[in-house]
Each structure stands twice: as C-alpha cells, then as structure tokens.
Backbone atoms as SQL, in Angstrom:
CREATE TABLE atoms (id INTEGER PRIMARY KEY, chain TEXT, resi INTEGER, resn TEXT, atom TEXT, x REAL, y REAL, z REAL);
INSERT INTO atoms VALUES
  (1, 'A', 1, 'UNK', 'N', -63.775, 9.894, -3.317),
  (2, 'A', 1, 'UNK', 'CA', -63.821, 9.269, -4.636),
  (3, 'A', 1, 'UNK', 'C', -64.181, 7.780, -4.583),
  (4, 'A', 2, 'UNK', 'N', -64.300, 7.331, -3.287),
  (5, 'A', 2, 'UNK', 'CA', -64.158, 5.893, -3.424),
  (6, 'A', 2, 'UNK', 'C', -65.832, 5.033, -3.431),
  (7, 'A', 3, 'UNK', 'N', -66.203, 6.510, -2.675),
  (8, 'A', 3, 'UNK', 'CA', -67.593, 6.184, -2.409),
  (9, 'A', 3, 'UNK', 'C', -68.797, 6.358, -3.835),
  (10, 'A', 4, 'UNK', 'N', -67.880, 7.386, -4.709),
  (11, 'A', 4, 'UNK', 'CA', -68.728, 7.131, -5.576),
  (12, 'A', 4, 'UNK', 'C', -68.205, 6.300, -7.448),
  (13, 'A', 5, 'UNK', 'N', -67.057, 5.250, -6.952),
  (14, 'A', 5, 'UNK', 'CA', -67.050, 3.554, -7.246),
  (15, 'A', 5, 'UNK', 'C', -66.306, 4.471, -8.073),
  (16, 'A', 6, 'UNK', 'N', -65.213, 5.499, -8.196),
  (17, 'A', 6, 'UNK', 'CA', -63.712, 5.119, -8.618),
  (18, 'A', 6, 'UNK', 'C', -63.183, 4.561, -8.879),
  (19, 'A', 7, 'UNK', 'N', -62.253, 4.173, -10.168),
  (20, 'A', 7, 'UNK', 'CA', -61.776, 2.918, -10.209),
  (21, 'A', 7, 'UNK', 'C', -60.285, 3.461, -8.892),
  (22, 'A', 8, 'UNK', 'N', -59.504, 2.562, -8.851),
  (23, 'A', 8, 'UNK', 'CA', -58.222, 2.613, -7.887),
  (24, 'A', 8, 'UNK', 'C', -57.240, 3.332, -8.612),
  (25, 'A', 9, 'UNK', 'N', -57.414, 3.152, -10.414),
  (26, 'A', 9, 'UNK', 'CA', -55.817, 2.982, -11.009),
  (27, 'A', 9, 'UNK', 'C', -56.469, 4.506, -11.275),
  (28, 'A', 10, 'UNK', 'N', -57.474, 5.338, -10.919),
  (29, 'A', 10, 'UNK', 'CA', -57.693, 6.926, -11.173),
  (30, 'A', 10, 'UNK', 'C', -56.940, 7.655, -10.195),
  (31, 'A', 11, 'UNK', 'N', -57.011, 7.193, -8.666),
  (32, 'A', 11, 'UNK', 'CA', -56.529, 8.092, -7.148),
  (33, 'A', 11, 'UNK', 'C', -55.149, 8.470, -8.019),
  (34, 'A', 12, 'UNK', 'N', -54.680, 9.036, -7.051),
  (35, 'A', 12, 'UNK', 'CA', -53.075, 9.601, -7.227),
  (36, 'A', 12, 'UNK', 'C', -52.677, 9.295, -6.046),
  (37, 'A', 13, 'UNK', 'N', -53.019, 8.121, -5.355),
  (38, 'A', 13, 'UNK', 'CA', -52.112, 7.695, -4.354),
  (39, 'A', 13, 'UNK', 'C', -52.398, 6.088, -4.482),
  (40, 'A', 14, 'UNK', 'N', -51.353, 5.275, -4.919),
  (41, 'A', 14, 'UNK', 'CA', -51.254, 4.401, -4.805),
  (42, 'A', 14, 'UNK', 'C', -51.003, 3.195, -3.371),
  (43, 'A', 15, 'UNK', 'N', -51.670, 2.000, -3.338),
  (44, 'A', 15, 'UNK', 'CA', -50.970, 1.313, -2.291),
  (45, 'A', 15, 'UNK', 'C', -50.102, 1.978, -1.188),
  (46, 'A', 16, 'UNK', 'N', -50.643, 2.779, -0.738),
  (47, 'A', 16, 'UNK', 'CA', -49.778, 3.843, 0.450),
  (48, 'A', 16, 'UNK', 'C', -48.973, 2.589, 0.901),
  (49, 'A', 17, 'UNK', 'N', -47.885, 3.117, 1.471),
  (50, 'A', 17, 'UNK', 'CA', -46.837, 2.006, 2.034),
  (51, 'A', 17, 'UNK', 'C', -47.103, 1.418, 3.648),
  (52, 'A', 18, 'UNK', 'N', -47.665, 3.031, 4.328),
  (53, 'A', 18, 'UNK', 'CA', -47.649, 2.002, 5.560),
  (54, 'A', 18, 'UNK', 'C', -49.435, 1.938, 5.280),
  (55, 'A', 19, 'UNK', 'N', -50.432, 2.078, 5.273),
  (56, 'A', 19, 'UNK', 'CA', -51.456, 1.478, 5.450),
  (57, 'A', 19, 'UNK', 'C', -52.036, 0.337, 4.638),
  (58, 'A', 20, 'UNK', 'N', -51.320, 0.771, 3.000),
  (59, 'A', 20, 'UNK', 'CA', -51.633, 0.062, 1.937),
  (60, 'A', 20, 'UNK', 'C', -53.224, 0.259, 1.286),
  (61, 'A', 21, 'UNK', 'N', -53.433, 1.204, 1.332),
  (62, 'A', 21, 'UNK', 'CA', -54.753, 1.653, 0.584),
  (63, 'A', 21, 'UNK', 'C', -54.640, 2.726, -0.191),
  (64, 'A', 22, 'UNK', 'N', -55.647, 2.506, -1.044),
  (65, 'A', 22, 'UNK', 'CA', -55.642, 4.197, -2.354),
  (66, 'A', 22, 'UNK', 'C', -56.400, 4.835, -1.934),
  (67, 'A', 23, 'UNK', 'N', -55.740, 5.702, -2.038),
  (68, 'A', 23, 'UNK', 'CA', -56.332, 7.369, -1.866),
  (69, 'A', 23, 'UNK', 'C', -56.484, 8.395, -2.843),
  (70, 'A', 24, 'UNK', 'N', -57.161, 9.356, -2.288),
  (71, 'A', 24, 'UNK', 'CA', -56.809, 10.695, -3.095),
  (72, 'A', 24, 'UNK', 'C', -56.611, 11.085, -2.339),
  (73, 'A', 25, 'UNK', 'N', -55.103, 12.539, -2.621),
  (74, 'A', 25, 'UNK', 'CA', -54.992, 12.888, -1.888),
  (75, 'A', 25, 'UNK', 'C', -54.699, 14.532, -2.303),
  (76, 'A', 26, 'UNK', 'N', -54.656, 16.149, -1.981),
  (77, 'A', 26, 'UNK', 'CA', -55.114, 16.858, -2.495),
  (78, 'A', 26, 'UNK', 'C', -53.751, 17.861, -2.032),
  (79, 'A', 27, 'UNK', 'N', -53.608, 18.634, -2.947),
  (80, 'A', 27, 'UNK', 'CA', -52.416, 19.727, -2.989),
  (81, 'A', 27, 'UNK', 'C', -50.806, 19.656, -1.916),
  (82, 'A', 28, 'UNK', 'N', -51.281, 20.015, -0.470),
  (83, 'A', 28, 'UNK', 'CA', -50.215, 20.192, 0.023),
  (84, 'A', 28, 'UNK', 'C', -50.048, 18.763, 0.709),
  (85, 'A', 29, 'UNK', 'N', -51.529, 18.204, 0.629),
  (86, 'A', 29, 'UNK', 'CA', -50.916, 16.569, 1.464),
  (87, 'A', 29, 'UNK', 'C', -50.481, 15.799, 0.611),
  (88, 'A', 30, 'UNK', 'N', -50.400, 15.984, -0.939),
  (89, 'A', 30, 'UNK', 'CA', -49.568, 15.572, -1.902),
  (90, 'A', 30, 'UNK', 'C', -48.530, 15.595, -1.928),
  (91, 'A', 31, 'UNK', 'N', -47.923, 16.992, -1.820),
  (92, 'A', 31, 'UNK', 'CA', -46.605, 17.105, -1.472),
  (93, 'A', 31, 'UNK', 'C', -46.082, 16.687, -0.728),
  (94, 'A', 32, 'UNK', 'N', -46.390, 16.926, 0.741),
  (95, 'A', 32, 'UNK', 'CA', -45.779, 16.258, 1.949),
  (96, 'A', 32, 'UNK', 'C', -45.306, 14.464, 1.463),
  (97, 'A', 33, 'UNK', 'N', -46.212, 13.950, 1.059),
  (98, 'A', 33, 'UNK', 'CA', -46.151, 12.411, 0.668),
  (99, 'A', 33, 'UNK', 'C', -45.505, 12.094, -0.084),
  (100, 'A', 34, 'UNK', 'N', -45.174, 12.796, -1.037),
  (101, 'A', 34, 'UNK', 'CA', -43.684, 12.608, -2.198),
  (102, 'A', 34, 'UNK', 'C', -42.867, 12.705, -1.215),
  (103, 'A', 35, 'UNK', 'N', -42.946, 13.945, -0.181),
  (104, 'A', 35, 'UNK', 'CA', -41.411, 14.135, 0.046),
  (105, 'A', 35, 'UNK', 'C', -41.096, 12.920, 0.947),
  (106, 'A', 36, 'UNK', 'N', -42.347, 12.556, 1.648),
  (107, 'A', 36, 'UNK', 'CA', -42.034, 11.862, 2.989),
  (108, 'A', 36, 'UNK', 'C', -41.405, 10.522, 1.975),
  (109, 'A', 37, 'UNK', 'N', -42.171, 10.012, 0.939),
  (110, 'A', 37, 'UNK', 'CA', -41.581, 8.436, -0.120),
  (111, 'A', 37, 'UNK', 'C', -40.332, 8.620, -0.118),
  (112, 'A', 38, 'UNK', 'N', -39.614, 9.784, -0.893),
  (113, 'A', 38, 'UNK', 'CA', -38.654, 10.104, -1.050),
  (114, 'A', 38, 'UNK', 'C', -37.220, 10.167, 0.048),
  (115, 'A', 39, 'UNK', 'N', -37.727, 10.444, 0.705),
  (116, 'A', 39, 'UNK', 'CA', -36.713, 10.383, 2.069),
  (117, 'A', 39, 'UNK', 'C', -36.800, 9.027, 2.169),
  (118, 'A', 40, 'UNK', 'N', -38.209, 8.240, 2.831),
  (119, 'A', 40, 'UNK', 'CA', -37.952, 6.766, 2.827),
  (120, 'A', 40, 'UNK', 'C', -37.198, 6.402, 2.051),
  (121, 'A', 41, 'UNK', 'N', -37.467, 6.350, 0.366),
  (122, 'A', 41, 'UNK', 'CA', -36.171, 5.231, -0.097),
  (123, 'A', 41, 'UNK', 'C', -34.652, 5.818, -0.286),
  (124, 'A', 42, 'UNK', 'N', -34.791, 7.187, 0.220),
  (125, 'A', 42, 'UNK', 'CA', -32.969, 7.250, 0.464),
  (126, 'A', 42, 'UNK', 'C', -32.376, 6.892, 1.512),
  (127, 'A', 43, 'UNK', 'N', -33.806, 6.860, 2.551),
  (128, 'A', 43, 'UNK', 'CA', -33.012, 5.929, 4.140),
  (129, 'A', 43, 'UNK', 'C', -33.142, 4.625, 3.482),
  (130, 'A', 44, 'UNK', 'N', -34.070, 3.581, 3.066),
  (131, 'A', 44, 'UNK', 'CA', -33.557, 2.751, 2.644),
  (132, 'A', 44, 'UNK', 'C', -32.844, 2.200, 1.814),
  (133, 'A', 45, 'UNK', 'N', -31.823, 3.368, 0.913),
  (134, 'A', 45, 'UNK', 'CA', -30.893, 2.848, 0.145),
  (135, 'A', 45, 'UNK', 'C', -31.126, 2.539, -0.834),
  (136, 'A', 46, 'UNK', 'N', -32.509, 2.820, -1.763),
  (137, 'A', 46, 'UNK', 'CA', -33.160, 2.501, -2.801),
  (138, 'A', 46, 'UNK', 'C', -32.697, 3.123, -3.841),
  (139, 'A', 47, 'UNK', 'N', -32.663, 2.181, -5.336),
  (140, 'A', 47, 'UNK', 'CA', -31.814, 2.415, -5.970),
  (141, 'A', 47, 'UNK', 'C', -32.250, 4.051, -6.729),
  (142, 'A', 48, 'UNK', 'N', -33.489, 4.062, -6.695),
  (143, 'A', 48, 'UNK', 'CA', -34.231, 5.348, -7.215),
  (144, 'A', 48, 'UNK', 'C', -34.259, 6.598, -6.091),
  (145, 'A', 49, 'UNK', 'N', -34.287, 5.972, -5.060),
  (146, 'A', 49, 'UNK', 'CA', -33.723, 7.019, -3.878),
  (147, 'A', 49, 'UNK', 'C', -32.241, 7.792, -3.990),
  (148, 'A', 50, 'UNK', 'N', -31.618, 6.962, -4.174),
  (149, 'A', 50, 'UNK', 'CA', -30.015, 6.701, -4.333),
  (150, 'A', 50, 'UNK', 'C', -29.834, 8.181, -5.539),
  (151, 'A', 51, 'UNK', 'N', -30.635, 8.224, -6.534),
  (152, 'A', 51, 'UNK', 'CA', -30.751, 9.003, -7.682),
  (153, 'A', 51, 'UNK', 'C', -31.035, 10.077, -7.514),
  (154, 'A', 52, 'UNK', 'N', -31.919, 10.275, -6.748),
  (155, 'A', 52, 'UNK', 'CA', -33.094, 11.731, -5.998),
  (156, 'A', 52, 'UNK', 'C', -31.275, 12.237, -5.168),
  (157, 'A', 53, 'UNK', 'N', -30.964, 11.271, -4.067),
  (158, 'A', 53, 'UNK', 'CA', -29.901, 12.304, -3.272),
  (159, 'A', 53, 'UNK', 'C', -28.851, 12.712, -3.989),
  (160, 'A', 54, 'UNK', 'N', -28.458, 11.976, -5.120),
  (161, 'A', 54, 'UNK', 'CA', -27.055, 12.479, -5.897),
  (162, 'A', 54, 'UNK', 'C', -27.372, 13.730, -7.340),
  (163, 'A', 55, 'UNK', 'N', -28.811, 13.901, -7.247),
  (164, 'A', 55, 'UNK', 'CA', -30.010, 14.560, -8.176),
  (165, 'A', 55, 'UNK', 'C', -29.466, 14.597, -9.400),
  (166, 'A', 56, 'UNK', 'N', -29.370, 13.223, -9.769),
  (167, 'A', 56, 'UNK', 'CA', -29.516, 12.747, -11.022),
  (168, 'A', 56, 'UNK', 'C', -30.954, 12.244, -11.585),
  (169, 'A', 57, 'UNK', 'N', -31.405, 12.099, -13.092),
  (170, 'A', 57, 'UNK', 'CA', -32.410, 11.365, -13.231),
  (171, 'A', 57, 'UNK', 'C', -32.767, 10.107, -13.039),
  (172, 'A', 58, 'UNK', 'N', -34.113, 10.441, -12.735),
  (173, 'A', 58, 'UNK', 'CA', -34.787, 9.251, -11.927),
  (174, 'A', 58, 'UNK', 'C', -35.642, 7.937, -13.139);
C-alpha cells in the first residue's frame, strides 16, 4: 500500500512499537499483533492493559 502513495492514517497498523513504521497488515498477522500489544501493556502495567486482564471495558 505504501508504494502506491497511501496515506498512513488508511494502514491498520499504526507506528508499530518496536520498529515504528505503518503497515498493513492482513488477517492472522493482525491478530497475532493485537494479541502480542496486548500482553505488552499488561506486562507493562498499562492502565488499558490493566482493563483487558481484569476484562473489563476498555
């Protein structure tokens, strides 16, 4: 998508955390990447993480 001048705020992957670039990214490597965010901010104690483990709304 990028190659043919996408804007950024279209991808469905934002500012990835560890590389920091947008992407698209497609069905099951979608998933994986929620889940993997998700775990990150409950190891880091994040307040929206914090919400996901006690599965309350986010």
């Amino acid at each position: 998508p990028r190659q043919f001048k996408i804007p950024d705020w279209f991808l469905n992957r934002k500012k990835d955390h560890k590389d920091g670039r947008y992407s698209q990214v497609v069905s099951n490597a979608l998933d994986m990447k929620l889940r993997d965010d998700l775990e990150r901010l409950k190891k880091i104690r994040n307040h929206r993480g914090l919400r996901h483990y006690w599965g309350l709304r986010v």
